[in-house]
C-alpha positions in Angstrom: -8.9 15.4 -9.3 -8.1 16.7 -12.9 -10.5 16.3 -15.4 -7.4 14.4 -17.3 -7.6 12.1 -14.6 -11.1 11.8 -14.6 -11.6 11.1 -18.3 -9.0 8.8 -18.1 -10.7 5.9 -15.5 -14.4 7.1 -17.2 -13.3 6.0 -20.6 -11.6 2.8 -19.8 -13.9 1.9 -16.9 -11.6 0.7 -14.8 -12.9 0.9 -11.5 -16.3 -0.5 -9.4 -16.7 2.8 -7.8 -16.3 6.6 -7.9 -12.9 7.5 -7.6 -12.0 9.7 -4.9 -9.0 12.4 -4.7 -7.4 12.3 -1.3 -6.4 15.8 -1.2 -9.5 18.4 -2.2 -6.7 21.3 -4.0 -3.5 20.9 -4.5 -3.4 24.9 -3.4 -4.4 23.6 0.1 -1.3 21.2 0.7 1.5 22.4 2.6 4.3 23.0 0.3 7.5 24.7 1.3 10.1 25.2 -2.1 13.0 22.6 -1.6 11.6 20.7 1.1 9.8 17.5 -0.8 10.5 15.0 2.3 8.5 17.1 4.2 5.6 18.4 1.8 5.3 14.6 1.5 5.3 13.5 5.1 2.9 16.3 6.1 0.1 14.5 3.0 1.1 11.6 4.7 -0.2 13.2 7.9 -3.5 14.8 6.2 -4.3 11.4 4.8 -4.0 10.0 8.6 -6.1 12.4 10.3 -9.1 12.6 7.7 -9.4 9.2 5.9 -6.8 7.1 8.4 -8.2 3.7 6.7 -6.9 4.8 3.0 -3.1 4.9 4.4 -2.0 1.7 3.5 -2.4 2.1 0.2 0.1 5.0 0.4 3.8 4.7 -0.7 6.6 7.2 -0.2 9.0 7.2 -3.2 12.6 8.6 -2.9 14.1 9.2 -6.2 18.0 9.4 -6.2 21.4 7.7 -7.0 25.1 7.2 -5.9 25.9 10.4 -7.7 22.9 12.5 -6.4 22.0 13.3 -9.8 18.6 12.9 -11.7 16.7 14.0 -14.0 13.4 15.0 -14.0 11.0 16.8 -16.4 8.2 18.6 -16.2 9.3 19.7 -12.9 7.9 23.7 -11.8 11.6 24.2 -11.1 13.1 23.8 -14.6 14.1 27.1 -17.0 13.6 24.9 -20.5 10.8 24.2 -22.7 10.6 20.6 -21.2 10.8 21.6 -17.2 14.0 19.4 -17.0 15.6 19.7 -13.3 18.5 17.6 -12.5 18.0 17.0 -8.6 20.0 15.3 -6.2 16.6 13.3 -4.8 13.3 14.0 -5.1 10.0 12.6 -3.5 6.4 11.8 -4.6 3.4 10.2 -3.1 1.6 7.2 -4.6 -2.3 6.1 -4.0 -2.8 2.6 -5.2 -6.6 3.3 -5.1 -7.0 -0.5 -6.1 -5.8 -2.9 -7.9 -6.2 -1.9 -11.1 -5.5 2.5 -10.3 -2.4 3.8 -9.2 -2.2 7.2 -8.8 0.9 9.7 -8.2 0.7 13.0 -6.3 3.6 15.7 -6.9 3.5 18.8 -5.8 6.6 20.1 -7.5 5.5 18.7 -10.8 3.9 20.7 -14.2 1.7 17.7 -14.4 -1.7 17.3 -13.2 -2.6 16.7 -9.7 -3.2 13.9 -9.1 -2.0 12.6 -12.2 -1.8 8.5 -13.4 1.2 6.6 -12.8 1.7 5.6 -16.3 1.6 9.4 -17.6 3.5 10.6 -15.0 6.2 7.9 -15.1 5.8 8.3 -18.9 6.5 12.1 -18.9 9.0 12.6 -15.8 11.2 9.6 -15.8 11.4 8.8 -19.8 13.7 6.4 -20.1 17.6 5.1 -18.3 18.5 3.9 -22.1 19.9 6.8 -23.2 21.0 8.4 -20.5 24.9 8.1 -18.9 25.1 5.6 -15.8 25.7 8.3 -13.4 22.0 9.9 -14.0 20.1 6.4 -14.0 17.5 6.7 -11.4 16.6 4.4 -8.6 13.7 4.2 -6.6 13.1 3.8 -2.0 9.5 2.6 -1.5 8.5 3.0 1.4 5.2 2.4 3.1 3.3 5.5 3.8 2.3 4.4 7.6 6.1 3.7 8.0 7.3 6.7 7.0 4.9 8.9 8.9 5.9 7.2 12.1 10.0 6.9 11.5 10.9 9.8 9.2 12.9 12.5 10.6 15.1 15.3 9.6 16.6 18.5 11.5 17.0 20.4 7.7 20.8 20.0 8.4 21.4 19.5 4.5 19.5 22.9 3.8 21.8 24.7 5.7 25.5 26.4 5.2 28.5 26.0 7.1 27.7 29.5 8.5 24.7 27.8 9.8 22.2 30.5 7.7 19.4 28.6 5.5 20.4 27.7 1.8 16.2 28.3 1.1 13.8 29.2 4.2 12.7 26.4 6.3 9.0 25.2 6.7 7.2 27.5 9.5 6.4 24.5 11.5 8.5 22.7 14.4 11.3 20.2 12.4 9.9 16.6 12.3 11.4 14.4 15.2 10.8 11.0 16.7 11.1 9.7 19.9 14.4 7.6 18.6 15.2 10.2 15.8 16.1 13.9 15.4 17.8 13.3 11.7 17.2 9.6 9.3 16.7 11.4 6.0 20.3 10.3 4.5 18.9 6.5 5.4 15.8 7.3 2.7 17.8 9.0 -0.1 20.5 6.5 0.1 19.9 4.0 -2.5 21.6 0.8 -1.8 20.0 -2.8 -1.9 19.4 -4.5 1.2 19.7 -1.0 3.9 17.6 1.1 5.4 13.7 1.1 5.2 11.2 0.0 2.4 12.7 -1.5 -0.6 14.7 0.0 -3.2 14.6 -0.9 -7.3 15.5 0.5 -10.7 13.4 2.3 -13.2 12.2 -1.0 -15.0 11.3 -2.6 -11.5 9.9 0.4 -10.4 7.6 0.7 -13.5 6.8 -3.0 -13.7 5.7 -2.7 -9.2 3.4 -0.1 -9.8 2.0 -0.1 -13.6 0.5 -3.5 -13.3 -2.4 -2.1 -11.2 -3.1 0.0 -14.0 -3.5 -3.0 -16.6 
């Protein structure tokens, strides 16, 4: 864990016992550049195989819109001074530790690692108000047992018509299920009402998650 993150729970005591980081280096997760579904569903499966009973407190969070367009900052990806990316999704991992620590795990983000929800909401998602319609951001929550079990994608978006790679693929086999060889378009589409988990604005979103942290 950072030592921002650390300080942080040590000087407001919020917690009965040690807090734990679920992932030893963030250098040791597998991370392939432009494939976020699938970093985050292979922490999903580290999490499973080492400390299986901490996986329901996991959630899967797919960032998107209608247009395909948000912003995010301090993102490793951005050029500017502020790390601003506009993507057309993007996913994170959340540990709700207890009731009272939520914590957010981004491996394309400048920001700590693992870093509190209420910084890294704080830093990365700002604010809707002053931002046009079409970059408002909306948020799919989905459990992280769920999505480790019915995620799947064969990295059809991530290639060109010519069938060659748009950025190199993960070395490992292309995640499947026995019902599924492509559902990713069901977890970055963001209407109410379809398709797994539950889906909510920034405000709802904030208000979910940043009440543990209270």
């Amino acid at each position: 864990m950072s030592v921002n993150a650390q300080m942080h729970l040590s000087n407001n005591e919020k917690s009965d016992k040690p807090l734990k980081p679920l992932f030893p280096k963030q250098a040791e997760c597998s991370y392939v550049s432009c494939y976020c579904e699938e970093n985050v569903w292979k922490l999903c499966q580290d999490v499973s195989l080492r400390v299986p009973g901490e996986l329901d407190r996991c959630y899967i969070v797919f960032i998107s819109n209608p247009c395909r367009t948000v912003p995010l900052w301090k993102q490793r990806a951005g050029r500017e001074e502020d790390r601003l990316v506009i993507w057309d999704y993007h996913v994170i991992f959340l540990y709700s530790w207890d009731s009272k620590t939520c914590l957010v795990y981004d491996l394309d983000s400048e920001l700590p690692f693992p870093t509190f929800f209420h910084k890294y909401v704080t830093e990365t998602f700002r604010t809707d108000q002053v931002l046009k319609s079409d970059f408002h951001r909306f948020f799919r929550v989905v459990p992280a047992k769920n999505f480790l079990q019915h995620f799947a994608s064969d990295r059809r978006h991530m290639k060109r018509p010519d069938g060659s790679w748009i950025k190199p693929p993960p070395p490992y086999p292309a995640i499947c299920t026995s019902v599924s060889t492509h559902n990713l378009d069901e977890y970055i589409n963001m209407d109410q009402g379809s398709g797994p988990g539950q889906v909510f604005n920034l405000t709802n979103f904030v208000q979910r998650f940043y009440k543990m942290e209270k």
